[in-house]
N, C-alpha and C positions, 0 to 999 in steps of 0.2 A: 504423407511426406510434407514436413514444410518447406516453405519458400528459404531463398539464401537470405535476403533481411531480416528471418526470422531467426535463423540460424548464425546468423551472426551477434545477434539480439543474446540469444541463448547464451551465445561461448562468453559472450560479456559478462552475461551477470552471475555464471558459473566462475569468470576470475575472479570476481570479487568477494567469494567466500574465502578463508582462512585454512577451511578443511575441502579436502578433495568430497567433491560430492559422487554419491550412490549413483546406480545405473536407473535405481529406482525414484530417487530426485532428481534426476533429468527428464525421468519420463512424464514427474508431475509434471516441472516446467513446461516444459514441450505441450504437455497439454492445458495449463493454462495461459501457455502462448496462444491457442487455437479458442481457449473460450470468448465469444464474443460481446457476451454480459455477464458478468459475474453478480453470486450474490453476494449477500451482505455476509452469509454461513464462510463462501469460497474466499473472501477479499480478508477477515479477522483471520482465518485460518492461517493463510498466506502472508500476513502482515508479520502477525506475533511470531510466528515462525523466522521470519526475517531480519528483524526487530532482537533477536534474542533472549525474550519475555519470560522462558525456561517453561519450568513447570507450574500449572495454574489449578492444576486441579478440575477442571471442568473444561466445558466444549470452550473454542474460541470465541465462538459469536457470545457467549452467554456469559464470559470473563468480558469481554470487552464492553459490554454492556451492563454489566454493575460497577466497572471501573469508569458510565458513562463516558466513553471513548466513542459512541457513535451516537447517532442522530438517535430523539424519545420516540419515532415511528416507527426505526429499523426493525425488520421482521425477518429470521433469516433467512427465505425464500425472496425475496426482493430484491429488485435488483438495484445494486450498489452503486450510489451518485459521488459524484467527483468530492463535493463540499465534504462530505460525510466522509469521504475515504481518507478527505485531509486532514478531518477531526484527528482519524483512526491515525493516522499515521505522524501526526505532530507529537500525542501523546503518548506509543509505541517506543518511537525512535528516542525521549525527550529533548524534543526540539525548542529549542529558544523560541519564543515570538516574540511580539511588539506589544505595547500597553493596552494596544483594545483587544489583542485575543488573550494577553494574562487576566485581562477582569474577566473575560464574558466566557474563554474557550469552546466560542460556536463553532460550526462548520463553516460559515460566512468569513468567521476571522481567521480560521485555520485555511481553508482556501486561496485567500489574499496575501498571508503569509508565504505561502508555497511557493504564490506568483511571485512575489516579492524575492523569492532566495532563487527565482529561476529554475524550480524542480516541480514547477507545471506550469505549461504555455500562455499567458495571459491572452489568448485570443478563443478560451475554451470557455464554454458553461458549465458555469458550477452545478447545474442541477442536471446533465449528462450523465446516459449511464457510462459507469467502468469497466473496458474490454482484457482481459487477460494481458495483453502487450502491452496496451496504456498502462496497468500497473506496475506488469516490471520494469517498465520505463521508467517513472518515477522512482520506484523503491530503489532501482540503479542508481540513480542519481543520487539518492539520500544518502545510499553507503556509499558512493565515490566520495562526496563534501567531507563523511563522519571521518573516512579515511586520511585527507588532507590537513585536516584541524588538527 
């Protein structure tokens, strides 16, 4: 059973889909509400799925990574660092940045970025791993903002 901040976590970012979600999509959620590091495989799965990204033809983690969308080390057993999830999620979402993440589009500048637009807390470490909640926290926030624009 989860907690009620988690469950309220849930009902949020289940309103923010378009289509009524499956019994079977809540059950992911729900459980990677509970995962406490994700990996790099669980967080590109999770993202592009989110993200809208459709069909790719191959695994997530392995799209996301020819589309260099994640760090040159990521492995997809590994556990998924904040920097790198904001690479994943700048270029997912196409998110606008600033001059230094359009030259360079690192994790460093994708991270600072996110700080910057307030859709991750600037008192976190970038090199942190990524807990299931911590991500749908984020990814909530990106589709609340996409929704307001």
């Amino acid at each position: 059973m989860i907690g009620f901040q988690k469950q309220i976590a849930l009902l949020f970012l289940m309103s923010l889909f378009t289509v009524p979600l499956s019994s079977q999509t809540a059950v992911r959620l729900e459980a990677l509400l509970e995962t406490p590091e994700l990996s790099w495989s669980e967080a590109a799965a999770f993202i592009l799925e989110a993200s809208d990204m459709g069909s790719y033809g191959m695994a997530p983690f392995h799209y996301a990574m020819e589309q260099k969308w994640l760090p040159k080390n990521a492995s997809p057993d590994d556990a998924a660092r904040l920097n790198g999830i904001a690479l994943l999620l700048m270029q997912s979402f196409e998110l606008k940045g600033g001059i230094f993440y359009r030259i360079s589009k690192s994790p460093h500048h994708a991270y600072r970025e996110l700080v910057y637009k307030k859709m991750i807390r600037s008192n976190t470490d970038p090199d942190m791993p990524v807990s299931g909640s911590q991500l749908l926290l984020i990814v909530s926030r990106i589709l609340s903002a996409k929704e307001q624009l």
